[in-house]
C-alpha positions, 0 to 999 in steps of 0.5 A, spaced: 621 339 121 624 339 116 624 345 111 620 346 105 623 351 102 629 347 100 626 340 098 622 341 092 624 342 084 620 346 081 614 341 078 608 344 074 601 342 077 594 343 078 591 345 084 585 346 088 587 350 093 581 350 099 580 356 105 576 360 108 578 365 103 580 362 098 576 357 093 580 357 085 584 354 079 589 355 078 596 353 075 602 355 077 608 352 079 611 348 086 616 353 086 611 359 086 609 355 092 616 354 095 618 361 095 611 364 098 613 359 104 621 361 104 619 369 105 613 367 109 617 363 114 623 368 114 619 375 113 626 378 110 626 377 102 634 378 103 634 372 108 629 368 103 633 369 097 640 366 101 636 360 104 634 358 096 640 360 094 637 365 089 638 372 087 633 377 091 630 380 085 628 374 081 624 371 088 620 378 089 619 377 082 616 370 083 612 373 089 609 378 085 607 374 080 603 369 085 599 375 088 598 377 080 594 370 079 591 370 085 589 376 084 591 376 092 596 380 096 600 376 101 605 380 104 604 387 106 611 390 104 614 397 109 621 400 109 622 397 114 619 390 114 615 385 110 609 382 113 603 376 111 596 380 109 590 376 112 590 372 105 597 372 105 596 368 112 591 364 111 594 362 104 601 360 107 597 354 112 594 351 104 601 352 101 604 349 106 600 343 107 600 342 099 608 342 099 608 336 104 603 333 101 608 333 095 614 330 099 610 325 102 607 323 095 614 323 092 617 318 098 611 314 098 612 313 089 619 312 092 618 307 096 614 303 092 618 304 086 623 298 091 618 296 094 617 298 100 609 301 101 603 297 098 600 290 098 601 283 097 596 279 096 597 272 099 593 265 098 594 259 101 591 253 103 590 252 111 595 245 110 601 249 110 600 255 115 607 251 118 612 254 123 616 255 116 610 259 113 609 263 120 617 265 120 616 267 113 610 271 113 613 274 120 620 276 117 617 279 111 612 285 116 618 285 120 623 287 114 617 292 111 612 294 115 609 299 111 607 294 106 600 290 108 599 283 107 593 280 106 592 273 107 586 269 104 585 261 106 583 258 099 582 251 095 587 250 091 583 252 084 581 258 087 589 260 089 590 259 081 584 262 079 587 268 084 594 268 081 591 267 073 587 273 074 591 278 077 587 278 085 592 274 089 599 276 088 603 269 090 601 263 093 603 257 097 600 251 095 602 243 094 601 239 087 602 238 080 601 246 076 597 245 069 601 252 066 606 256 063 604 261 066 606 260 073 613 260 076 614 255 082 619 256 087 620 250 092 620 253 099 620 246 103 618 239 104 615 235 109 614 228 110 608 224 110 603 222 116 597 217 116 592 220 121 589 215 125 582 215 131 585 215 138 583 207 138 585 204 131 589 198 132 595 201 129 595 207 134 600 204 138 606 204 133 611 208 133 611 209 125 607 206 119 607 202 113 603 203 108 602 195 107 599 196 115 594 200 111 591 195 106 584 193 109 583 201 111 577 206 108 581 212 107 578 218 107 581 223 101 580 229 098 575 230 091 579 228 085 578 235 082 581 240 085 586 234 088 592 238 084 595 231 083 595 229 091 590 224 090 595 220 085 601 220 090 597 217 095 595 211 090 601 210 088 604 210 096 598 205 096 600 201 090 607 201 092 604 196 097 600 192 093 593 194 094 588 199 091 585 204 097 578 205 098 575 211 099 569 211 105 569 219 105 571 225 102 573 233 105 574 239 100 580 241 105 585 237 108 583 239 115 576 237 114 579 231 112 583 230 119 575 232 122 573 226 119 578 222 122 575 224 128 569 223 127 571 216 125 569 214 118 576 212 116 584 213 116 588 218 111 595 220 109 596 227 110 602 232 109 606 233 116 605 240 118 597 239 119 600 235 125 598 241 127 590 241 128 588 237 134 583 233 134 581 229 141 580 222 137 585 223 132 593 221 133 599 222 128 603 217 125 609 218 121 609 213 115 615 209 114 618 209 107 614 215 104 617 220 100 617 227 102 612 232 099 615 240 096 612 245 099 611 251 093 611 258 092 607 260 085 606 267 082 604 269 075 610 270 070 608 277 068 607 280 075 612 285 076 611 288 082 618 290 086 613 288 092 613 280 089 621 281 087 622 283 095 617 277 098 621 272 093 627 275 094 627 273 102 623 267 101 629 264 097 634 266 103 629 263 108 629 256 104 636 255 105 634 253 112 628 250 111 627 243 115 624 238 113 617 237 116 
């Protein structure tokens, strides 16, 4: 255990000091504290004195002075020895406890300050938990475990909602952002898939064009929300020459592979949500299609050293990043 009579500066407090025999205010210095323990610890003021490297007059003058405000006598004091008074016993087990509440509240600020303890608020959308994010995410508790991560699966305006106000710390989420007040930070890239029904004609080809897709009802997410989505997929679609047709919309991207499922139409999605099995639902990569960034976002004005500390290592994680 490591020594409190050597680790404490002194600091002016207030405390509370709870016993059996003693319940008051009072304030007082940690170095009343500091010394009461060193001398309780030793019962020898010489000894003490020489452990806190300090004269033995001045210590038993603070001593005094702690049993002159507490109105209590903690040490009984012989020519030939120095010994604790039932209070000055009972007062030791508070004094103790209060100093290492003190050091564990100095180490945790000190952590904290580095970002070391704490939380981080994330908020992603359920299309993006890939490998690469799981990587990210398992890296980071690795490297500061006293650090809580908690993670919420949201919609896109909900992830913005969340960073603008302050209730989620970083987001990861694809699309175009409308504000200044965020900062973006692409994190990987993936390729497109169209999401087929087991028995579609164009199941057993390898690849897919988006031409093969003109007379197909696509399913898609709604407009509003789509952060821009909706507007690469008709433009992939014009690319082809033809206009898509919407049989069906899903809030969510993995609601929209369930309605693939279920057969009402076909869509283009991001190459990560491969990762939902569906029994009636088969991927495809589609030929010729760009790739589609991946983002970290956070607000500009969010200082905390935890966010400095995610970035700092999703920025060396994204050296490396494969396309999906």
């Amino acid at each position: 255990m490591r020594s409190l009579t050597k680790i404490y500066r002194p600091r002016r407090v207030i405390f509370l000091i709870l016993g059996p025999a003693l319940c008051l205010n009072m304030q007082m210095e940690l170095r009343h504290l500091r010394y009461f323990v060193a001398v309780a610890e030793l019962l020898n003021f010489r000894r003490a004195a020489e452990k806190l490297h300090i004269a033995q007059s001045p210590l038993s003058h603070q001593v005094r002075q702690l049993e002159d405000e507490l109105e209590v006598q903690l040490f009984a004091r012989t020519k030939r020895r120095v010994y604790l008074t039932h209070a000055g016993t009972i007062f030791y087990e508070d004094a103790r406890a209060i100093l290492e509440k003190s050091l564990a509240a100095q180490e945790r600020a000190r952590r904290g300050a580095q970002g070391e303890e704490g939380s981080l608020t994330v908020g992603y959308l359920t299309s993006m938990a890939s490998s690469h994010f799981s990587r990210i995410i398992k890296t980071f508790q690795q490297h500061f475990p006293r650090v809580r991560l908690v993670l919420n699966d949201l919609v896109p305006d909900a992830i913005l909602k969340g960073l603008l106000d302050g209730t989620v710390d970083v987001g990861f989420m694809r699309g175009v952002l409308e504000t200044e007040d965020l900062a973006v930070l692409q994190v990987w890239q993936e390729h497109l898939v169209v999401a087929l029904p087991t028995s579609h004609r164009l199941a057993h080809k390898r690849q897919v064009r988006v031409g093969d897709l003109r007379k197909e009802s696509f399913i898609m997410v709604p407009d509003k929300g789509a952060m821009g989505w909706n507007d690469l997929i008709r433009e992939l679609c014009r690319s082809g020459g033809f206009t898509p047709t919407v049989a069906a919309e899903a809030n969510q991207m993995q609601a929209v592979s369930w309605l693939v499922h279920v057969g009402l139409g076909i869509a283009i999605i991001p190459a990560s949500l491969q990762g939902l099995r569906r029994r009636h639902v088969i991927y495809r990569r589609l030929f010729g299609s760009t790739t589609v960034p991946g983002m970290m976002v956070w607000h500009k004005d969010n200082d905390s050293p935890i966010l400095q500390r995610f970035h700092e290592l999703v920025v060396e994680a994204t050296k490396t990043a494969p396309v999906g």
